[in-house]
SEVO-928743 format. One record per residue (C-alpha): residue in one letter; x, y, z. Coordinates in Angstrom, 2 decimals. Layout:
! SEVO-928743
<node resn="a" xx="X" yy="Y" zz="Z"/>
...
! end
This chain:
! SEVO-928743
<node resn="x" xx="-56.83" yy="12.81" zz="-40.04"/>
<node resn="x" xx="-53.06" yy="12.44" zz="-39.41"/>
<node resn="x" xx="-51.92" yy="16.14" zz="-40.98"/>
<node resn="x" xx="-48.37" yy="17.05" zz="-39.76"/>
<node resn="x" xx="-49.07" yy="17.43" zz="-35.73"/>
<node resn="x" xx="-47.23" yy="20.62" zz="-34.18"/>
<node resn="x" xx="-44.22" yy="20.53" zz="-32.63"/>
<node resn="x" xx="-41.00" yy="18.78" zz="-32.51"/>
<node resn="x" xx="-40.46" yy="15.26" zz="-32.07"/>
<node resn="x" xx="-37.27" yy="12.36" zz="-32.72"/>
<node resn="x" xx="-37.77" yy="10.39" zz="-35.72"/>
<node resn="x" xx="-35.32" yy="8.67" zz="-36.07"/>
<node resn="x" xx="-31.16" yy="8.71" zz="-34.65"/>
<node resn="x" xx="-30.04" yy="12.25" zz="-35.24"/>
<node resn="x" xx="-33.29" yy="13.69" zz="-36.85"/>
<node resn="x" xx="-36.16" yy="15.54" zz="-35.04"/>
<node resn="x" xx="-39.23" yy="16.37" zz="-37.27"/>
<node resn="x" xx="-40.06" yy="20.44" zz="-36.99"/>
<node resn="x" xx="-44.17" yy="21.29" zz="-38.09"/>
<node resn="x" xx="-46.46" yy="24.19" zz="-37.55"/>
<node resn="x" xx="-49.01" yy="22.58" zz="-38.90"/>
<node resn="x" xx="-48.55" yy="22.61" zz="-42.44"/>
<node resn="x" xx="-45.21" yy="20.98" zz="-43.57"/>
<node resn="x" xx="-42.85" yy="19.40" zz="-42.04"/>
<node resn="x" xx="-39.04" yy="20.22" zz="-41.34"/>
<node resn="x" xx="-36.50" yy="18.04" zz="-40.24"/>
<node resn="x" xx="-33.60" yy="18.69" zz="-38.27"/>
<node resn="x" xx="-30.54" yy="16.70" zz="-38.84"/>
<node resn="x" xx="-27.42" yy="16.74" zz="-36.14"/>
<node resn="x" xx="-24.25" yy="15.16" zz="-36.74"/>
<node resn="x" xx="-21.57" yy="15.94" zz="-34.80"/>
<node resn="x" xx="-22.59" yy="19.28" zz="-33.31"/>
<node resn="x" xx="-23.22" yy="21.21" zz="-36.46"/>
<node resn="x" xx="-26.91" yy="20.60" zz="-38.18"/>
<node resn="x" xx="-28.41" yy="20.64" zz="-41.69"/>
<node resn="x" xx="-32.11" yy="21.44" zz="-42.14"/>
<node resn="x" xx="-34.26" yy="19.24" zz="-44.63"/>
<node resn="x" xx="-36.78" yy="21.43" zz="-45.89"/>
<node resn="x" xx="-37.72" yy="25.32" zz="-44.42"/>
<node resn="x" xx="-41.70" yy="25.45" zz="-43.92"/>
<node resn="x" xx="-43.30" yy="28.23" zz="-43.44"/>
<node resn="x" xx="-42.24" yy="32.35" zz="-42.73"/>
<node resn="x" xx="-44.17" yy="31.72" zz="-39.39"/>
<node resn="x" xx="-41.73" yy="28.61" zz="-38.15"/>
<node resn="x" xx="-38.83" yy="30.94" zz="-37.71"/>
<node resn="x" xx="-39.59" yy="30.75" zz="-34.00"/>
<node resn="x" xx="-40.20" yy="26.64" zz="-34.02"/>
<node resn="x" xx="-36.66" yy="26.55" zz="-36.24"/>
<node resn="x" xx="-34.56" yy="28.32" zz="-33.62"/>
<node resn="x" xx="-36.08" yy="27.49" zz="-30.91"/>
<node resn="x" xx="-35.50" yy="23.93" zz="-32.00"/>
<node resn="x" xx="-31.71" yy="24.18" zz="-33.06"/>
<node resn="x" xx="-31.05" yy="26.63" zz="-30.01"/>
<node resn="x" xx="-27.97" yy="28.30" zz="-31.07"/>
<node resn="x" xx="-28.51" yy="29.04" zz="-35.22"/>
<node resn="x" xx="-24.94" yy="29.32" zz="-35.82"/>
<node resn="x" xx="-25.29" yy="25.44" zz="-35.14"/>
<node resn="x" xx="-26.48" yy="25.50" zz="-38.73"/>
<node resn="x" xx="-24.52" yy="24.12" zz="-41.83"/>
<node resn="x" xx="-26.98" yy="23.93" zz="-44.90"/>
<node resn="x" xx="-30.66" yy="24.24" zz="-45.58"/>
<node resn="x" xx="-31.73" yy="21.62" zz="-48.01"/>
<node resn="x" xx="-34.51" yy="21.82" zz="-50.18"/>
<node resn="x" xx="-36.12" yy="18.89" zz="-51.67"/>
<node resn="x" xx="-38.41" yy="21.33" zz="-53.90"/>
<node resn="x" xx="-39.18" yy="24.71" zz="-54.72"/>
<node resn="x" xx="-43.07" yy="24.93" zz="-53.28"/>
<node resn="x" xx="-43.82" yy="27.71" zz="-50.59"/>
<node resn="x" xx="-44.41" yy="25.90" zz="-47.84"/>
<node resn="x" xx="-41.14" yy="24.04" zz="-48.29"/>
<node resn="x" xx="-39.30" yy="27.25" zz="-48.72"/>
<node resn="x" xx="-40.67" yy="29.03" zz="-46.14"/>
<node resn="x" xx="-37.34" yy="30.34" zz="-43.55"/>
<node resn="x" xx="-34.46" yy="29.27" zz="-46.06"/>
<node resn="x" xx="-33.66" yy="33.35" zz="-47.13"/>
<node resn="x" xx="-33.55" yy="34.30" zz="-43.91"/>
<node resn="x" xx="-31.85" yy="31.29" zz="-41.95"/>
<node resn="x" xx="-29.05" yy="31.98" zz="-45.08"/>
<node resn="x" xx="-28.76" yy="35.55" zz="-44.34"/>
<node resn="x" xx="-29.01" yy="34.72" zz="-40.02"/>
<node resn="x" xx="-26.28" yy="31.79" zz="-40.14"/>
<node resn="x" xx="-24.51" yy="31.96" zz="-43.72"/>
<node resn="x" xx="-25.83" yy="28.35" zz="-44.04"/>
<node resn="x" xx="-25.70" yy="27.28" zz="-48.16"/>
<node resn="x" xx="-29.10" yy="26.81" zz="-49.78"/>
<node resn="x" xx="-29.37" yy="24.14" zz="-51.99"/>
<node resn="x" xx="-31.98" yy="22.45" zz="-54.61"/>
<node resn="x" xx="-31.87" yy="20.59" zz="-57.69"/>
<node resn="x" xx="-30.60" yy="22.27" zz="-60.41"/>
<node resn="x" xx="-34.02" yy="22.03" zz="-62.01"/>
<node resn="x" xx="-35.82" yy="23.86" zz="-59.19"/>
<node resn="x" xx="-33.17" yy="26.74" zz="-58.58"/>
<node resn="x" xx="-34.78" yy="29.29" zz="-60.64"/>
<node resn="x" xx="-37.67" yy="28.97" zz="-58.81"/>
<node resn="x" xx="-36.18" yy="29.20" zz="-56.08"/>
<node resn="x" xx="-34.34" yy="32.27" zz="-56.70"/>
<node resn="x" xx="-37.60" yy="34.31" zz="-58.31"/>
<node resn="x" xx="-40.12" yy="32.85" zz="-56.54"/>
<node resn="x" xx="-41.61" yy="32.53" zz="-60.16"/>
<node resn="x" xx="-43.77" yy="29.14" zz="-60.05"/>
<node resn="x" xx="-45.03" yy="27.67" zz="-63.23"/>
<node resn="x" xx="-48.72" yy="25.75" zz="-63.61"/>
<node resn="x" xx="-49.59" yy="22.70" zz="-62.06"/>
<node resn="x" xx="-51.31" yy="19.85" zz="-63.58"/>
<node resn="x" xx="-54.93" yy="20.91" zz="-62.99"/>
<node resn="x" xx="-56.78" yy="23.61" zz="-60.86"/>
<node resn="x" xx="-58.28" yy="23.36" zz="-57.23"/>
<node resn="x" xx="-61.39" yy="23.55" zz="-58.21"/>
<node resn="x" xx="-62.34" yy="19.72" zz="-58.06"/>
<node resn="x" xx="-61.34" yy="19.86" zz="-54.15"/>
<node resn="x" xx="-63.51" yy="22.83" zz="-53.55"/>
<node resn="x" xx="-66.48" yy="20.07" zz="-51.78"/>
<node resn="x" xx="-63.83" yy="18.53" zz="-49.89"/>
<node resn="x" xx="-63.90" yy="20.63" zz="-46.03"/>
<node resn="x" xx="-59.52" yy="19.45" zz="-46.22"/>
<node resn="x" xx="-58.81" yy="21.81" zz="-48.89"/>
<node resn="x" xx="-60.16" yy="24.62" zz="-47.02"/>
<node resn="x" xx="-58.32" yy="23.45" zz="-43.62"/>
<node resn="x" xx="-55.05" yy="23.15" zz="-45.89"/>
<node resn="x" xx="-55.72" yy="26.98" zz="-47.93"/>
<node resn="x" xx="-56.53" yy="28.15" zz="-44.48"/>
<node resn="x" xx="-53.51" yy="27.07" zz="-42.53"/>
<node resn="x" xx="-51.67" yy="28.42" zz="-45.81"/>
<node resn="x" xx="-52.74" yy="32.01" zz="-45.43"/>
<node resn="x" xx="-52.12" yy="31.80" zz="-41.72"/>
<node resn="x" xx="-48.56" yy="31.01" zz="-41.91"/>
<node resn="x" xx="-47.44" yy="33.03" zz="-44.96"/>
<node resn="x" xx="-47.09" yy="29.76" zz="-47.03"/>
<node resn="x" xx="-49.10" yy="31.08" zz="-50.35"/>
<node resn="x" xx="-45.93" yy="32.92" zz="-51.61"/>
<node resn="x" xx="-42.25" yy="31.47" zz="-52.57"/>
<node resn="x" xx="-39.82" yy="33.65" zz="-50.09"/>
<node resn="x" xx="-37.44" yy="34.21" zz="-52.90"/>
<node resn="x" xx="-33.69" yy="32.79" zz="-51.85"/>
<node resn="x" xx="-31.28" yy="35.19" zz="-52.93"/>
<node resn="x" xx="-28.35" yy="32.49" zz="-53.17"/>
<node resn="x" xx="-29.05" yy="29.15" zz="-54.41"/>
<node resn="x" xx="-26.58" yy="26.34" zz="-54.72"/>
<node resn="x" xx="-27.56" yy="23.20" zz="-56.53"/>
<node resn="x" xx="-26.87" yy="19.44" zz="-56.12"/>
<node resn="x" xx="-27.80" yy="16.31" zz="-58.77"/>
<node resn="x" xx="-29.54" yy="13.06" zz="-58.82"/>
<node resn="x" xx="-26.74" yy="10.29" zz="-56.92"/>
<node resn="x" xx="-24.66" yy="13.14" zz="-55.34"/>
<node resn="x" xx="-23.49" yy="12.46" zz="-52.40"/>
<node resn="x" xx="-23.50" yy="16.12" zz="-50.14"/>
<node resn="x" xx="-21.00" yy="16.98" zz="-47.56"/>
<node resn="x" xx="-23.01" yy="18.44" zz="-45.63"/>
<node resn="x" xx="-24.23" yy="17.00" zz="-41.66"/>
<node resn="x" xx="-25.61" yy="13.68" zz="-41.96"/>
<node resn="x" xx="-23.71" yy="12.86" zz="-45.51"/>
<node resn="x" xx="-27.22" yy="12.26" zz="-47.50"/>
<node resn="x" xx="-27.10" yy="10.91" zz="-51.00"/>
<node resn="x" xx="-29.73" yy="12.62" zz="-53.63"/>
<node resn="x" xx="-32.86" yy="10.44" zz="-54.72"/>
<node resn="x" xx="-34.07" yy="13.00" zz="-57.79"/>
<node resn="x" xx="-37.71" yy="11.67" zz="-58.34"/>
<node resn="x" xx="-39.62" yy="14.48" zz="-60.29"/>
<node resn="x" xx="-43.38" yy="14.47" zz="-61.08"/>
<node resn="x" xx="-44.43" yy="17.11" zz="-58.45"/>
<node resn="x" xx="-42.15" yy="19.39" zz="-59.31"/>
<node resn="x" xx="-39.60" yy="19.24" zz="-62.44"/>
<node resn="x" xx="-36.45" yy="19.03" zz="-59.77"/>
<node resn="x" xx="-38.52" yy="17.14" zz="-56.61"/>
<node resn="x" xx="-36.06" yy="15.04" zz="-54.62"/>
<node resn="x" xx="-35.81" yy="12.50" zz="-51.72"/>
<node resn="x" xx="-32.52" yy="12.50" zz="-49.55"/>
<node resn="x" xx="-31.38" yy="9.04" zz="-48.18"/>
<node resn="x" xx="-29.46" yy="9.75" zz="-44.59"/>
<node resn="x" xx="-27.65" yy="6.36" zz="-44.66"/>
<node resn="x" xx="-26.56" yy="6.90" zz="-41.29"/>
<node resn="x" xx="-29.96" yy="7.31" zz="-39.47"/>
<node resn="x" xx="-30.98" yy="4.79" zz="-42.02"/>
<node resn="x" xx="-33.72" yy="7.30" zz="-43.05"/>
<node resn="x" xx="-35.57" yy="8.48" zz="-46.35"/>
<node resn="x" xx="-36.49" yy="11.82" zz="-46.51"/>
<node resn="x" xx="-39.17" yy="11.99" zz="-49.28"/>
<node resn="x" xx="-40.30" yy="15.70" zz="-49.19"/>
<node resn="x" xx="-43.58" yy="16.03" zz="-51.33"/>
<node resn="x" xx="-42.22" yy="12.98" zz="-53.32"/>
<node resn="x" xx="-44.32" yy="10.75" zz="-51.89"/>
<node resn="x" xx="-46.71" yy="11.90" zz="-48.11"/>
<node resn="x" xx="-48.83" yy="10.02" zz="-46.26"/>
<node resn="x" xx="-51.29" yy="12.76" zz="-45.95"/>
<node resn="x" xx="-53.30" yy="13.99" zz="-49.20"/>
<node resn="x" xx="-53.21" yy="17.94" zz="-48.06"/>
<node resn="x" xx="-56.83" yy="18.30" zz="-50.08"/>
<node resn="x" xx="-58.52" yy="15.15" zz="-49.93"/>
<node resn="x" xx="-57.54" yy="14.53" zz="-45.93"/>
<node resn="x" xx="-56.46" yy="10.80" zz="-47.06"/>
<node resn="x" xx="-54.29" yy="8.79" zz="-45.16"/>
<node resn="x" xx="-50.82" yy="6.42" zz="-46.53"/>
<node resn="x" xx="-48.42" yy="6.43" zz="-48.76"/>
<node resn="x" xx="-49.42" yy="8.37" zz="-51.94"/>
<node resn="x" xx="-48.31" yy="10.95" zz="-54.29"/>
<node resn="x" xx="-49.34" yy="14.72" zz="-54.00"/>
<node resn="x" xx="-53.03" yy="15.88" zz="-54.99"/>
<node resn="x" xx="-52.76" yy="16.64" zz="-59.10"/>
<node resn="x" xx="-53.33" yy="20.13" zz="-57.99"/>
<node resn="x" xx="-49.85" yy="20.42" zz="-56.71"/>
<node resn="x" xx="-48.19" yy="18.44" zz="-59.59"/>
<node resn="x" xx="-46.44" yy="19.49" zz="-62.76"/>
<node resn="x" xx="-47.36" yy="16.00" zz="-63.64"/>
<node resn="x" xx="-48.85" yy="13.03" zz="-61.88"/>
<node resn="x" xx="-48.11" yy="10.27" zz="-63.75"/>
<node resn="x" xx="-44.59" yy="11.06" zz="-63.68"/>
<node resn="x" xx="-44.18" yy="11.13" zz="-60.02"/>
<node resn="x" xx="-45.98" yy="7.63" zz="-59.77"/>
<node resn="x" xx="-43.15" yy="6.46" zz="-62.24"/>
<node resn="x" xx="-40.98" yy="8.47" zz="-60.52"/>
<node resn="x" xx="-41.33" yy="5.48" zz="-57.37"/>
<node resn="x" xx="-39.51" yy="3.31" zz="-59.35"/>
<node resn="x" xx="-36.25" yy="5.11" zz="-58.33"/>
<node resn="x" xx="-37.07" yy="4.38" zz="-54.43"/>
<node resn="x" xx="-36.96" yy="0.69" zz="-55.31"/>
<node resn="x" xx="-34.42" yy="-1.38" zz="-52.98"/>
<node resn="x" xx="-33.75" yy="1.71" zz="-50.96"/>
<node resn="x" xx="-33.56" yy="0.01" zz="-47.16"/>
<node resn="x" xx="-34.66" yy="2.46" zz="-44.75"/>
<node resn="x" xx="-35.97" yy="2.15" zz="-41.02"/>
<node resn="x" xx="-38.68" yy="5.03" zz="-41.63"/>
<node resn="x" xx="-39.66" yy="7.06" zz="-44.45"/>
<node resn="x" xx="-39.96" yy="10.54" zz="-43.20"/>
<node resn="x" xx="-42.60" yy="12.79" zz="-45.88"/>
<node resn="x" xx="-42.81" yy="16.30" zz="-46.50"/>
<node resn="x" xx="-46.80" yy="15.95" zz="-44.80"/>
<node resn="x" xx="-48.12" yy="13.55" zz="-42.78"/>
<node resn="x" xx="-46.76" yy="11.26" zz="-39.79"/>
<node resn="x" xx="-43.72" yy="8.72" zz="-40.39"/>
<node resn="x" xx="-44.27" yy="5.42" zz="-42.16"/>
<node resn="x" xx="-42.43" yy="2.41" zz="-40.31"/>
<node resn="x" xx="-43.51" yy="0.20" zz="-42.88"/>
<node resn="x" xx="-40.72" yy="-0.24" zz="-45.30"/>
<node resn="x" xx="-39.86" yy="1.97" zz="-48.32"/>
<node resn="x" xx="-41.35" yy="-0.99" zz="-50.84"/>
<node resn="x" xx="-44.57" yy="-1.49" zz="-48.96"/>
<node resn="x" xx="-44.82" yy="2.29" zz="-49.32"/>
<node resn="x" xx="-43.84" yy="2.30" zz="-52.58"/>
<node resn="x" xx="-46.67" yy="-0.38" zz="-53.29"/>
<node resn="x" xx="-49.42" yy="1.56" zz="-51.29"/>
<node resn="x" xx="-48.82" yy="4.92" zz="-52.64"/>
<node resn="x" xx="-48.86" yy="3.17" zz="-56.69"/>
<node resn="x" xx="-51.95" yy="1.50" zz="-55.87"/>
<node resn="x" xx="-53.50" yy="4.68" zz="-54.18"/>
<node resn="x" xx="-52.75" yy="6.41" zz="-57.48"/>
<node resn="x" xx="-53.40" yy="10.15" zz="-58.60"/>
<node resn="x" xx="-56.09" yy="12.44" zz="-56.63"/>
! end
């Protein structure tokens, strides 16, 4: 089973991938200042700054969606550093309250699979349950291109949440998919390209449309929000995860 691995490793030029365990964070440097792609966990405080060594390095926390365990040390790396928060517009409120609305079904049709009780487990452990409410949110938009370390344009592809994004760093010829499309199903422990478990979704189907917006993106890795790098090419991801459908 290929959940996020712990630690810190290079995934591509300029970007090391941050997990503890759960989600994964990436690190972006470009020319001595740094953006971070995504905030895990309360616990990964320690793996953030430890990672970025001085956190006055940092520029901007980007969110690609407004879950918990994507949230996780934005409020506090924005108070520590000043850094900006930002989100789609369509996920700000949530990020702000910390007010989540329902997803597409309930957990209970993983409850006789043992990787939804690894995944609720490793949850609990790292505070990841609860949004960590972001006092200041700033927003981007679908094609915006943010001026922020590493330059990445906005790929909005909702389905798993209303405001769920990818961000394209040109530069380190990278997509950054968040929980737009993993290659590890957090409750069914399957492998590849796919979308989220239904459980996690405001709406399935509409994040497997929502692929169509990846198409004729050229990347050198797609980097997701769980689960190891795919090497592959964005379309052959695109392919597996559509033919993988919901779960």
């Amino acid at each position: 089973m290929t959940r996020a691995r712990k630690g810190v490793i290079q995934v591509a030029p300029g970007i090391r991938r941050l997990s503890g365990g759960i989600a994964n964070m990436y690190l972006v440097s470009d020319g001595g200042r740094c953006t971070l792609v995504d905030a895990g966990t309360p616990k990964d405080w320690n793996l953030f700054a430890t990672t970025i060594g001085r956190i006055a390095m940092l520029d901007a926390v980007l969110l690609t969606h407004a879950h918990a365990d994507h949230i996780g040390v934005a409020e506090r790396a924005r108070q520590e550093t000043g850094a900006a928060v930002r989100v789609h517009a369509a996920d700000a409120e949530v990020a702000r309250t910390g007010k989540i609305g329902k997803t597409e079904v309930g957990v209970g049709k993983y409850l006789l699979r043992p990787e939804f009780y690894v995944t609720a487990f490793s949850l609990l452990r790292r505070g990841g349950t609860k949004i960590v409410p972001v006092a200041e949110v700033a927003t981007f938009e679908d094609g915006e291109t943010l001026d922020v370390p590493g330059r990445p344009r906005v790929v909005h592809a909702p389905g798993h949440t209303l405001g769920a994004c990818a961000l394209l760093f040109e530069g380190s010829r990278a997509l950054l998919t968040g929980d737009c499309l993993v290659t590890h199903n957090a409750l069914t422990a399957r492998d590849g390209p796919q979308v989220m478990p239904s459980a996690f979704n405001v709406d399935t189907q509409h994040a497997l449309r929502s692929l169509d917006v990846f198409s004729g993106i050229e990347a050198d890795v797609v980097l997701p929000g769980h689960g190891l790098p795919w090497t592959g090419g964005v379309g052959e991801a695109v392919h597996r995860a559509r033919g993988a459908g919901p779960s």
